[in-house]
N, C-alpha and C positions, 0 to 999 in steps of 0.2 A: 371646602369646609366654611361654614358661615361661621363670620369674625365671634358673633356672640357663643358657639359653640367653641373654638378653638381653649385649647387649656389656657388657666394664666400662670405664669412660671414666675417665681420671684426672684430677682435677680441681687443676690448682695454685691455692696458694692467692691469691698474690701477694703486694702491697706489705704487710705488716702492722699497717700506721699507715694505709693507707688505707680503702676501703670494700670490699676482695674479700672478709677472711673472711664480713662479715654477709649482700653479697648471694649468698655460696656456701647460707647459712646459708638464706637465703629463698627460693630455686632451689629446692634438694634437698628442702623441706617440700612444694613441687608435687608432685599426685600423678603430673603427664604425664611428671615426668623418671623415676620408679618404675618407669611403664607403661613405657618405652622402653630403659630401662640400668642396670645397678649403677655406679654413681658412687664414686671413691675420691679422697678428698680427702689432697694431700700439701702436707703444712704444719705447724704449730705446734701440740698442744694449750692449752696458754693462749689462744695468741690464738681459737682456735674454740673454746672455751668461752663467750671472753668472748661469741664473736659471738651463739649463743647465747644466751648470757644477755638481751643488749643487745635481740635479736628478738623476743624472751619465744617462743622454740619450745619444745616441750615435744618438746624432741630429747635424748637420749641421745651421748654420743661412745664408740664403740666402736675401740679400740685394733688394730688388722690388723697383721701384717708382708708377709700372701699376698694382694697383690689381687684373684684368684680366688675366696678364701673370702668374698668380699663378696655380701652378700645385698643386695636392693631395698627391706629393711625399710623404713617408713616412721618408725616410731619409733626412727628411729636414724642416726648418720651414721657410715660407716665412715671412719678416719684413719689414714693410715701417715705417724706423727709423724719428720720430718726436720731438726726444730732445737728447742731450749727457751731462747727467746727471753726474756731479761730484760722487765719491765715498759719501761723506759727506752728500748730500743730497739723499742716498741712501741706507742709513747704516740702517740694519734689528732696527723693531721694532721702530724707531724713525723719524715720520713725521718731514716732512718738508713742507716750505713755495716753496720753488725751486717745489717739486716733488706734491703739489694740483695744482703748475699750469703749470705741466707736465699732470698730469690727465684729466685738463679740456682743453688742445692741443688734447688728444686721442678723447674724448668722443667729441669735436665739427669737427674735420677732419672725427669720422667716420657719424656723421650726416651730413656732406657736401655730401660722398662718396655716402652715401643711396638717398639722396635726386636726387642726381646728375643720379642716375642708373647706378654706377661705382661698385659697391659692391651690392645685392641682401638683407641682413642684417644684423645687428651688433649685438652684446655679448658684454658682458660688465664684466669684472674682477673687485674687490671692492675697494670703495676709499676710503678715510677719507676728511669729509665732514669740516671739522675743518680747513686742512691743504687748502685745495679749499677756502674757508673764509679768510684764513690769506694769500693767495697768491692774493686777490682783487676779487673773483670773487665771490656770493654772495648766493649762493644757497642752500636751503635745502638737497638738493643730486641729483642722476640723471634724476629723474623724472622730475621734475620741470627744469632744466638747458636740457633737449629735449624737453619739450612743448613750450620753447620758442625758441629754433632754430627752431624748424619746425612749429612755429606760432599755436598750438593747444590751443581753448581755453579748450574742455572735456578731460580729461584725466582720465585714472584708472590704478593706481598700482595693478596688479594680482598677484599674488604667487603661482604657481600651481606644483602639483605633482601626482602620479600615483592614491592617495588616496581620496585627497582635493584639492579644487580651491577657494581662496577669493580673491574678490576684498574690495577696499577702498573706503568710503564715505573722509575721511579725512586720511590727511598721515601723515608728518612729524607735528605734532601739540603738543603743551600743553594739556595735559589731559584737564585741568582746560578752556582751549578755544574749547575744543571740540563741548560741546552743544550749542554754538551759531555757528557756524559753517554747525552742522548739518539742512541744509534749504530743504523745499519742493525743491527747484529746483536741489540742489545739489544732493539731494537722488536719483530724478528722474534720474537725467543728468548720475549718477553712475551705476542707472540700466541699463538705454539707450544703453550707449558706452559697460557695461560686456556683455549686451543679443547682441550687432552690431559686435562685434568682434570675441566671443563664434563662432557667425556664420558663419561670412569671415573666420574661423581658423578651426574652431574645430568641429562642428556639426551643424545639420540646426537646431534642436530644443531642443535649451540648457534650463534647468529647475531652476528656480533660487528660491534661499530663501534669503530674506532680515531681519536680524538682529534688534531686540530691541536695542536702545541705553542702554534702565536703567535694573535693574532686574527686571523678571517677566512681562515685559512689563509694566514699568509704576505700575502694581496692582492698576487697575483703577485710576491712577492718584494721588494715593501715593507716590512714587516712582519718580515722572515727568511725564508731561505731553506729552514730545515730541512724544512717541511713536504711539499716537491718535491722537495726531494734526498736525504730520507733516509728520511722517513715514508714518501709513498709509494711510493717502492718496495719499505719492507717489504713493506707490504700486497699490492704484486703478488705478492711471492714467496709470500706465505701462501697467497693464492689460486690459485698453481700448484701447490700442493702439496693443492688442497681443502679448505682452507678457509673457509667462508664468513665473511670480513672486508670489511669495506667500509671507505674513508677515504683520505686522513684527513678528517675532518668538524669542522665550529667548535663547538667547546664551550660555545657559547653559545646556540644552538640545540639541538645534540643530545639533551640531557639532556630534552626534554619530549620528543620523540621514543619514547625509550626507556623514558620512566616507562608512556609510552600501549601499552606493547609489542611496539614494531617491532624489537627488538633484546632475545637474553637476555643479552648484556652488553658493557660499554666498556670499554675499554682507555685510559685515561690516561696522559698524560705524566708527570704529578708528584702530589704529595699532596694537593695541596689542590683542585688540578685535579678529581679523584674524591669527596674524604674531605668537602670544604662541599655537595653537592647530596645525597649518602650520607646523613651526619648529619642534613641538612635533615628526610629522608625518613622514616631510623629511627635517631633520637639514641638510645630505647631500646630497640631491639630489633633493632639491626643486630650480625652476626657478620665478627669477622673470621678468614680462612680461608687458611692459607699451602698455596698451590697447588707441584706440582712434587715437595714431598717423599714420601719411600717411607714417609713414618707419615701418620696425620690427624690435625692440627693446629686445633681455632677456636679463640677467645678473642673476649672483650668486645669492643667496637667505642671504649672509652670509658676512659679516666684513672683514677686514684687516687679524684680526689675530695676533697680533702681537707679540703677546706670541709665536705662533708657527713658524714664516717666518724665512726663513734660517736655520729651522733643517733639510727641506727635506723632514716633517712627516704628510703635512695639505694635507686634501681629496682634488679631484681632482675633483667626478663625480656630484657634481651642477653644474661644470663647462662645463661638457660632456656635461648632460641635458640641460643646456644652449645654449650649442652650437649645438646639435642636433634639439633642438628645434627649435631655428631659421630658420633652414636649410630646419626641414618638410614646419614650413610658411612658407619658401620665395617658395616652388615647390608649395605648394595650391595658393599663388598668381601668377606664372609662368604659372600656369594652366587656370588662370582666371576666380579662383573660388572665389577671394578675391581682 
């Protein structure tokens, strides 16, 4: 692929106290993310200096305003500088109010970018959702804070890796608010957007399994009810509409099912329901993928870090995966297969 044709992917930087600039810093040294996209990092020059420095890359930071003008250089990283962050609000391990609403400057410039067809797709390094809430801006994390830039009412958090793929009926939720949440329309709406995107992205006939909320399903209705009165008959509906869903199924079982590949992916009730066998699989090299919207979205599978930012020593390759990932999308929609 000639450099001038390769997508350009926007890459935020994220939490600045955390470990996104250095493993942006360690990603973009790979030469498979070159092979595959012009990368444009939107963030802080200090802090991607420092990352830099910290990696010992013998990278360059080259200053951009035109994501376009972005090369695949290798000795170099392109940055479209969108804050100049004091040391203090950028001191490892220690969020700040300054630096959540430096992260939510990255993550809504690059949803301007994607929207706009100035950039092909964006990656997303990790923030703290805390430090975003105390700088005013109000959101569960980035799924939600891009369904409403880009007006999406369906949306699905995916997590995928070489082995598993889950999506989410519910995300950022109270355990304890979960079963009212889980509705006929929600389930269906979560099958809908995994089986419409699975498509446009990844295969024509994606196979899905959909998740019991309780144990055992319900056990006839010992357990709860929702499993029969609301799960499945999402599932029926999906599957008059053609799609291949099966369920609901015990999550206690399934997941070995799936890894063995009877299924290209599950559909979960809740977070952890998905995100503990996910991680189990690929804690460093899972992406996560927000399904539904009219841009392309991955990002890290993984937190701040902040134990580890500024030793130099946090993995890099969910970050890869992330960023290669976007890169296959955005050529399957270039293609206009999606």
């Amino acid at each position: 692929m000639e450099s001038n044709t390769k997508p350009v992917i926007a890459v935020t930087m994220g939490d600045p106290a955390g470990i996104g600039p250095e493993i942006i810093v360690k990603a973009l040294v790979r030469p498979e993310i070159s092979a595959v996209c012009r990368p444009v990092v939107l963030g802080d020059r200090s802090a991607m200096e420092r990352a830099v420095q910290l990696v010992g890359a013998d990278f360059r930071i080259e200053v951009i305003d035109t994501p376009s003008t972005c090369t695949p250089a290798t000795e170099g990283i392109c940055l479209k500088p969108l804050t100049d962050l004091a040391l203090c609000d950028m001191e490892y391990g220690k969020p700040t109010a300054a630096g959540g609403d430096a992260v939510f400057r990255y993550i809504t410039e690059a949803a301007r970018l994607c929207l706009s067809g100035h950039v092909d797709a964006m990656a997303t390094a990790p923030i703290n959702k805390e430090a975003m809430n105390a700088a005013g801006h109000h959101y569960p994390g980035h799924t939600e804070l891009l369904a409403e830039l880009t007006g999406t009412k369906d949306f699905v958090m995916m997590l995928a890796g070489s082995k598993l793929r889950v999506s989410l009926v519910t995300i950022h939720e109270a355990l304890a608010e979960v079963p009212r949440l889980v509705t006929f329309d929600k389930v269906l709406a979560t099958i809908r957007t995994t089986h419409r995107d699975m498509v446009r992205y990844f295969m024509p006939r994606p196979r899905l399994a959909v998740l019991a909320l309780n144990p055992h399903c319900g056990e006839g209705g010992m357990f709860g009810k929702e499993d029969e009165q609301i799960i499945r008959p999402a599932v029926e509906a999906a599957r008059e509409e053609g799609i291949d869903a099966i369920g609901p199924l015990s999550a206690d079982t399934l997941f070995h099912l799936a890894i063995k590949g009877d299924y290209d992916a599950v559909v979960c009730m809740y977070h952890d329901q998905g995100l503990i066998p996910l991680k189990l699989l690929h804690f460093d090299d899972g992406v996560n993928v927000t399904l539904g919207l009219p841009i392309i979205r991955t990002s890290v599978d993984h937190g701040t870090a902040y134990n580890l930012a500024g030793k130099g020593v946090a993995s890099a390759d969910s970050m890869v995966a992330a960023i290669t990932m976007a890169a296959g999308m955005a050529v399957v929609r270039r293609a206009g297969k999606a």
